[in-house]
C-alpha positions as CSV (number, residue, x, y, z in Angstrom):
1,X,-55.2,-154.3,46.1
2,X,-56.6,-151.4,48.1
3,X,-53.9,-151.4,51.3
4,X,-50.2,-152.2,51.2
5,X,-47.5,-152.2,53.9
6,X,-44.9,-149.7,55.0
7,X,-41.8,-149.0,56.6
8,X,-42.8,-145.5,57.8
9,X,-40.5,-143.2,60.2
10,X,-42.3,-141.2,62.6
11,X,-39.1,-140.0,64.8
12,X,-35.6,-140.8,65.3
13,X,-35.8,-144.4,67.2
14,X,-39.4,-144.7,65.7
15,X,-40.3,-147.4,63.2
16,X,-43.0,-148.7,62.3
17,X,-44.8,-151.3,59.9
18,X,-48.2,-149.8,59.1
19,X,-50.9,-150.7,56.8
20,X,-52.2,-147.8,54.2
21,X,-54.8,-147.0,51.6
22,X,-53.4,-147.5,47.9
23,X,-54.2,-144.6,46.8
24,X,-54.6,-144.8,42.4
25,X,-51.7,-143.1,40.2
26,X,-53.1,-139.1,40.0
27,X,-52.0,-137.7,36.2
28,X,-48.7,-138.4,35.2
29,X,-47.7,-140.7,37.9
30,X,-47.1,-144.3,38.1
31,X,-48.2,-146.8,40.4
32,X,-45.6,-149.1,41.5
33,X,-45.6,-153.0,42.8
34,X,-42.0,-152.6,44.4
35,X,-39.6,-155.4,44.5
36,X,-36.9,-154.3,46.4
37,X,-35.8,-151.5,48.1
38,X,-31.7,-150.4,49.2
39,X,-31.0,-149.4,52.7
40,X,-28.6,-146.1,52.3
41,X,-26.7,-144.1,55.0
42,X,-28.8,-141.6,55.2
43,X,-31.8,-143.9,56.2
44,X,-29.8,-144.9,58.7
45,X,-28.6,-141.1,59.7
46,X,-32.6,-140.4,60.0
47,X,-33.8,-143.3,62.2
48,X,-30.3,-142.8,64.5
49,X,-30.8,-138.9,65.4
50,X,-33.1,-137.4,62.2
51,X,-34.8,-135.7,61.4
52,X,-32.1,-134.0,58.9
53,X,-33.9,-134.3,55.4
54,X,-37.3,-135.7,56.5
55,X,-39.8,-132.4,56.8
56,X,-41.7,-132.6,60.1
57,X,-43.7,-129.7,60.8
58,X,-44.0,-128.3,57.2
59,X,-45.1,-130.5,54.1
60,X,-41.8,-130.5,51.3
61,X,-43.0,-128.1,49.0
62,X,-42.8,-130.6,45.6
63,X,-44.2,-133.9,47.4
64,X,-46.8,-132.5,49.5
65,X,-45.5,-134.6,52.5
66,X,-44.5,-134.3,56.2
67,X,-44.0,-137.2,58.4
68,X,-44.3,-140.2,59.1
69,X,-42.8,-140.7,55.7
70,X,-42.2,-144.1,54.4
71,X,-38.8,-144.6,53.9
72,X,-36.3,-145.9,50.7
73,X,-35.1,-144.1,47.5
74,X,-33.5,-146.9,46.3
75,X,-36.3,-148.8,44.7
76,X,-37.0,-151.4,41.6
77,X,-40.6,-152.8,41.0
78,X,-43.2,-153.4,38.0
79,X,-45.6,-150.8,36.5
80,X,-48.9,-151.7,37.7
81,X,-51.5,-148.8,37.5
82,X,-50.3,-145.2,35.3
83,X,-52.3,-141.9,35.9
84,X,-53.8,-139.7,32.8
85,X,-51.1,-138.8,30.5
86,X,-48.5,-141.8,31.2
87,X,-48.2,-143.3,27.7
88,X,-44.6,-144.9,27.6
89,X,-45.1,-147.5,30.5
90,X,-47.2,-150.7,29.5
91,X,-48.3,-152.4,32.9
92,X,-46.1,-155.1,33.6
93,X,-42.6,-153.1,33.1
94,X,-40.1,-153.8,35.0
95,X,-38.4,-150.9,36.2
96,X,-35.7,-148.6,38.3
97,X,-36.8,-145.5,40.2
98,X,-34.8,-142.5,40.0
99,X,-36.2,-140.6,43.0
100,X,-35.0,-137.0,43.1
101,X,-38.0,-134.3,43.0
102,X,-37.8,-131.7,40.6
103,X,-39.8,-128.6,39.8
104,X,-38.8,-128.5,36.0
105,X,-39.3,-124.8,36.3
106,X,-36.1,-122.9,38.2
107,X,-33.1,-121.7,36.7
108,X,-31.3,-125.6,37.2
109,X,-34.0,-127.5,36.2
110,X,-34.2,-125.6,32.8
111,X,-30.8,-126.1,32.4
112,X,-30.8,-129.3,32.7
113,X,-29.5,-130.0,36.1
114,X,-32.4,-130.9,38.2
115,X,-30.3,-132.5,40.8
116,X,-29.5,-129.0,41.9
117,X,-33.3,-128.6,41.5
118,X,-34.1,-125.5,44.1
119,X,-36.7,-127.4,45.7
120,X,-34.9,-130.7,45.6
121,X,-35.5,-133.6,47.4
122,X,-35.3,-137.3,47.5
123,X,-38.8,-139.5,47.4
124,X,-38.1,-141.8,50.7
125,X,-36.9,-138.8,52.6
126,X,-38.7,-135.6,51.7
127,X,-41.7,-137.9,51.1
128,X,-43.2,-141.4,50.4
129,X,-40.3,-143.7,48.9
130,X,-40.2,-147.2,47.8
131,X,-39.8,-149.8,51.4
132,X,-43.1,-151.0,50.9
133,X,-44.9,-153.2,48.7
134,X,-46.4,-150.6,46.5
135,X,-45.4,-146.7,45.9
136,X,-47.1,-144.0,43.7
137,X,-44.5,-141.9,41.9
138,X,-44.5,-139.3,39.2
139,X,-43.4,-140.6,35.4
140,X,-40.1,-138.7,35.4
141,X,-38.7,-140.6,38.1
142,X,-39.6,-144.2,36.5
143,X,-36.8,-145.5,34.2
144,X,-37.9,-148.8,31.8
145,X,-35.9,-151.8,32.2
146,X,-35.1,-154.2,29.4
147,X,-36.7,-157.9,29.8
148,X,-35.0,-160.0,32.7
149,X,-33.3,-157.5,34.3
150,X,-32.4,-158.3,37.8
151,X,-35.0,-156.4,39.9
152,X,-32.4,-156.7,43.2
153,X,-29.7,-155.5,41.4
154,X,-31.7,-152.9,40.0
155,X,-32.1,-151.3,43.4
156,X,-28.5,-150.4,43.0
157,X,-28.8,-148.5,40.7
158,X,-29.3,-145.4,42.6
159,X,-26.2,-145.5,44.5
160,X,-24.2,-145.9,41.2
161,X,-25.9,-143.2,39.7
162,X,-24.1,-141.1,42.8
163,X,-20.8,-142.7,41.8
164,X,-21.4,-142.0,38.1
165,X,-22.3,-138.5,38.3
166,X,-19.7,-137.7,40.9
167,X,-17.5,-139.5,37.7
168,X,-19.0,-137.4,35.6
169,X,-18.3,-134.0,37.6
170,X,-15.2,-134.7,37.3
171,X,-11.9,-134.1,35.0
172,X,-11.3,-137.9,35.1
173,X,-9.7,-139.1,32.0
174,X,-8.7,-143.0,30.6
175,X,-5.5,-143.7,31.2
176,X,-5.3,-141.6,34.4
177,X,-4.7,-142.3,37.9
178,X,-7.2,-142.3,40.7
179,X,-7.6,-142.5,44.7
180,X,-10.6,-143.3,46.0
181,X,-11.3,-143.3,49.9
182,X,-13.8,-144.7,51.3
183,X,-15.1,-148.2,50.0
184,X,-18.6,-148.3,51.4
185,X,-21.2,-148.4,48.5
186,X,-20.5,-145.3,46.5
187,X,-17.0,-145.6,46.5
188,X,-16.8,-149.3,45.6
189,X,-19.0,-148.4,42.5
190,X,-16.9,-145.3,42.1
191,X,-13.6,-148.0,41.8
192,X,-16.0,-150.5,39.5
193,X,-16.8,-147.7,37.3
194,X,-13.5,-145.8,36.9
195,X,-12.2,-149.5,36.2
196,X,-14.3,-149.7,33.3
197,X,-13.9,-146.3,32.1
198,X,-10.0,-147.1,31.5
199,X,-8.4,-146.0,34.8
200,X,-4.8,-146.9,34.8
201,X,-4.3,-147.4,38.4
202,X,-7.3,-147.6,41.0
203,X,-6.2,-147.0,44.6
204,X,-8.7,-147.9,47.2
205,X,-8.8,-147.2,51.2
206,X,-10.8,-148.4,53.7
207,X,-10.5,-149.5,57.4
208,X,-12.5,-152.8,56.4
209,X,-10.9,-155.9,55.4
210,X,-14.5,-156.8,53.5
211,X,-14.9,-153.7,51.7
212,X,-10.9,-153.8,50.5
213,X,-11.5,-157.0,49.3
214,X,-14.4,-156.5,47.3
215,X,-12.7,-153.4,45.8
216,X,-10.1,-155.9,44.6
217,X,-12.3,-157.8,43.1
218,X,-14.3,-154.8,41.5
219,X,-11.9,-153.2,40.0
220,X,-9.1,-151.6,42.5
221,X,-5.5,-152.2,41.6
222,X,-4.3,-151.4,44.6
223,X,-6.4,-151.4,48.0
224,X,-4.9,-149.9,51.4
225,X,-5.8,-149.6,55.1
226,X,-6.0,-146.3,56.4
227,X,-3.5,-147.3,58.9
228,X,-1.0,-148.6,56.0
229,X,1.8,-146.1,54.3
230,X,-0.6,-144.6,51.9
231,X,1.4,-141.9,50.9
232,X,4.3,-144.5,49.9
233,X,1.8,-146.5,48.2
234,X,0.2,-144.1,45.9
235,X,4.1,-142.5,45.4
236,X,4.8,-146.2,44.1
237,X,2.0,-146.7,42.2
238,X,2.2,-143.5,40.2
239,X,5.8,-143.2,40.2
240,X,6.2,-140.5,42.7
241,X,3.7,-138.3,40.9
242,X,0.4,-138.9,42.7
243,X,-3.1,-139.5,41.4
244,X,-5.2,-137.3,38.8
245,X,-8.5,-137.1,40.5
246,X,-9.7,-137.8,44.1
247,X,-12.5,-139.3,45.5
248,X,-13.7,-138.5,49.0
249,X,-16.5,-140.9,50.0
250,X,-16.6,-140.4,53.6
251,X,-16.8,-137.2,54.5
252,X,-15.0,-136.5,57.8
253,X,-11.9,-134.2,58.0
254,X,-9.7,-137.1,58.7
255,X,-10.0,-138.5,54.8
256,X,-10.4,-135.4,53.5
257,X,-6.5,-135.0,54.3
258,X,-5.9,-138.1,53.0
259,X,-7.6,-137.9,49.9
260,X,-5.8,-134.4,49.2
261,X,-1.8,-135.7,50.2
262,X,-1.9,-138.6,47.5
263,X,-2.8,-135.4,45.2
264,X,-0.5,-134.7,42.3
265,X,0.2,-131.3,41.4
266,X,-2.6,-129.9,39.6
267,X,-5.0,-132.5,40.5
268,X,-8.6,-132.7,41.9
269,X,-10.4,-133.7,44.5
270,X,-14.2,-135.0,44.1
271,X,-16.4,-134.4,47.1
272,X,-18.8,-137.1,47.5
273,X,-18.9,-137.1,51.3
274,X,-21.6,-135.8,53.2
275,X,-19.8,-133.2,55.6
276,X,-20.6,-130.1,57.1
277,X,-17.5,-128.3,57.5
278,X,-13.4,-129.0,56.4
279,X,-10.4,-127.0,57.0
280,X,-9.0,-126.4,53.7
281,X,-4.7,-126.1,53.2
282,X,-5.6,-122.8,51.3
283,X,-1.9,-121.8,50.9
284,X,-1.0,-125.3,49.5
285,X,-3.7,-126.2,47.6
286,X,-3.1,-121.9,45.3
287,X,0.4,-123.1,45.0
288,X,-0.5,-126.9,43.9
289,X,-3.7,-125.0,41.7
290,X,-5.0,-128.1,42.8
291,X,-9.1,-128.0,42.1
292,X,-11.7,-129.6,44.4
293,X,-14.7,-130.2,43.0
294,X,-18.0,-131.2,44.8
295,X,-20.8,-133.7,43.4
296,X,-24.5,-134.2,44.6
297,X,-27.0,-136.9,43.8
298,X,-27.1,-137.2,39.7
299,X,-28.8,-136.5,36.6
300,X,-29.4,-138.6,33.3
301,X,-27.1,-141.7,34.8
302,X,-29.8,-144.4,34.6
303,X,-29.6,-145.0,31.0
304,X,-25.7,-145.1,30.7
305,X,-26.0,-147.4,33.7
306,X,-28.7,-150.0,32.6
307,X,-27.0,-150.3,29.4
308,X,-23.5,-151.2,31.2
309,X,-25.3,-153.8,33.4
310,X,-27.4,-155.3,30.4
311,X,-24.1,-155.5,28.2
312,X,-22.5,-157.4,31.4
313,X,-20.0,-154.5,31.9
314,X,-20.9,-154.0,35.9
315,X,-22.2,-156.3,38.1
316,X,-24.3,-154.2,40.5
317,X,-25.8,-157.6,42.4
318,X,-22.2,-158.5,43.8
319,X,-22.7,-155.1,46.3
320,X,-26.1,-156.8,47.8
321,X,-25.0,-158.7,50.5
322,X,-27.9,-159.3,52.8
323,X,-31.6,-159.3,51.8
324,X,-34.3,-158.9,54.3
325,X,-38.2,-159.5,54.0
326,X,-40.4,-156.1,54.5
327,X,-41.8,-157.8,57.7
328,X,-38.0,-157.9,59.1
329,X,-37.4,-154.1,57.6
330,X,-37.7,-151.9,61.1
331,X,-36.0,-154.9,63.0
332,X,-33.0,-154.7,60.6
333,X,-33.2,-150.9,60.4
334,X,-33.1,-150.4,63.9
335,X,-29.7,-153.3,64.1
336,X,-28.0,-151.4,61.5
337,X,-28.2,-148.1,63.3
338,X,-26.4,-149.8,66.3
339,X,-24.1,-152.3,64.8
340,X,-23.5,-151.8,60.7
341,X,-21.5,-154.6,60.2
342,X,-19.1,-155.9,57.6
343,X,-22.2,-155.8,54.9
344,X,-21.6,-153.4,51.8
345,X,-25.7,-153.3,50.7
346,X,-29.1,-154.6,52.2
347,X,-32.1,-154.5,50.5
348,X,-35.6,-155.5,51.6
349,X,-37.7,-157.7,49.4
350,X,-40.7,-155.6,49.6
351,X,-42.9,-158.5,47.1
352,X,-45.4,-156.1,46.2
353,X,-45.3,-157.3,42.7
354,X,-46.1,-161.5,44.5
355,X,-48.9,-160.0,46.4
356,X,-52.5,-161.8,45.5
């Protein structure tokens, strides 16, 4: 193939499927015939009113790249071409794309923690990601799949890797107590998750009859309306104590409030939600020494994760319901912006890999 197809953004309300050049793998990257790709939030933040991570008049400074950018960081395909230097990917793996960019040479990324890379970004925002039939990538971000995995179900595994590391950041412990609010798809992986990490009680809030539900059946003991007596229902489920650990999923003032009163003394709250500023109960939360904690992206999740899908331990492809063909992808975009719906995940079927 020399050309492929492409969801690209070009401006807030502008989408377009375009024809490109395939350009071969340079060295150490990794051609990929992509499968499927997940719709997250913050596509849908971007085409509404972006740009907000997507660099427009300056190229990001670790993938070269400015818009139009083709959308999608949550990606699964098959190896087809590998640049100079890629020696661990036959042609014909299957595989999961962890997108983040990384210099591998700052303070973080020595350390370890390249999600905090200083020149972070995501590919599919801060440059080329994976809605379209093929995407060139550097190895680093490519993560092998056994035989058979599920191809749509690994195009969750980005968002879970968010709920995992989030997890992770955490002081969480088995046998402990947890609230989580917000049940979109982060926080009804977070609920899956802390499930099968030995949470004794999972409480889960949403305004969504669909997403409560699906908690239920993921993993949540106990699943409330914002609208219900939360603070009575997390009093009877913990026997007037409150929960360990937190989980704000949102990000809004509103559940940040709500998140923190079903605190027990002591406790923490995780900061998943994207927010730009929250008024903070200073006073009570020194007198509590009640923790918050704040959690971005990820770092080495994939392989914890893969293994817990492949040993049937979470079911990522009972979050996809709806799956679109690339052809449909700025139609459905543009739908989603206006009217999300009661779905939890969409993915497009990008069929690079079914291509002649």
């Amino acid at each position: 193939m020399t050309t492929a197809r492409a969801v690209r953004w070009h401006a807030a309300g502008d989408l377009r499927l375009e024809t490109f050049d395939i350009s071969p793998p340079g060295d150490g990257e990794v051609l990929v015939a992509v499968a499927y790709c997940g719709v997250c939030g913050s596509d849908l933040h971007e085409i509404a009113d972006g740009p907000h991570a997507i660099p427009v008049s300056t190229a990001h400074a670790l993938s070269g790249t400015r818009a139009p950018i083709t959308l999608g960081h949550e990606f699964s395909g098959t190896v087809v071409a590998v640049g100079n230097g890629v020696d661990a990917l036959p042609l014909g793996t299957r595989v999961a794309v962890e997108p983040n960019y990384r210099c591998r040479t700052c303070t973080a990324c020595r350390e370890g923690r390249y999600e905090v890379c200083v020149g972070s970004g995501f590919a599919g925002l801060m440059g080329d990601g994976g809605m379209a039939e093929y995407a060139v990538v550097p190895e680093y971000m490519v993560r092998a799949l056994p035989d058979g995995f599920d191809l749509a179900a690994a195009a969750v595994l980005e968002p879970a890797a968010v709920a995992l590391h989030g997890i992770r950041r955490s002081t969480f412990a088995a046998g402990q107590a947890v609230l989580v609010v917000g049940l979109g798809p982060v926080g009804l992986l977070v609920c899956a998750l802390l499930r099968e990490k030995g949470a004794a009680a999972v409480i889960g809030i949403d305004p969504r009859p669909a997403r409560r539900e699906l908690a239920a059946k993921l993993g949540a003991s106990v699943v409330l309306s914002p609208d219900d007596d939360v603070a009575a229902a997390v009093g009877q489920a913990t026997d007037g104590v409150g929960v360990h650990v937190a989980f704000e999923v949102v990000g809004s003032q509103q559940t940040f409030d709500l998140a923190l009163a079903g605190l027990r003394t002591g406790g923490e709250l995780l900061l998943l939600g994207l927010v730009d500023e929250l008024v903070l109960p200073a006073f009570r939360l020194l007198n509590n020494e009640q923790t918050i904690t704040t959690s971005v992206g990820y770092r080495d999740c994939h392989d914890e994760l893969i293994q817990m899908c492949a040993e049937g331990r979470l079911d990522l492809a009972a979050m996809v319901t709806d799956v679109v063909g690339l052809d449909e992808g700025p139609g459905a975009l543009m739908r989603m912006v206006s009217d999300p719906g009661d779905g939890i995940k969409t993915l497009i079927h990008c069929e690079g890999e079914k291509r002649p």
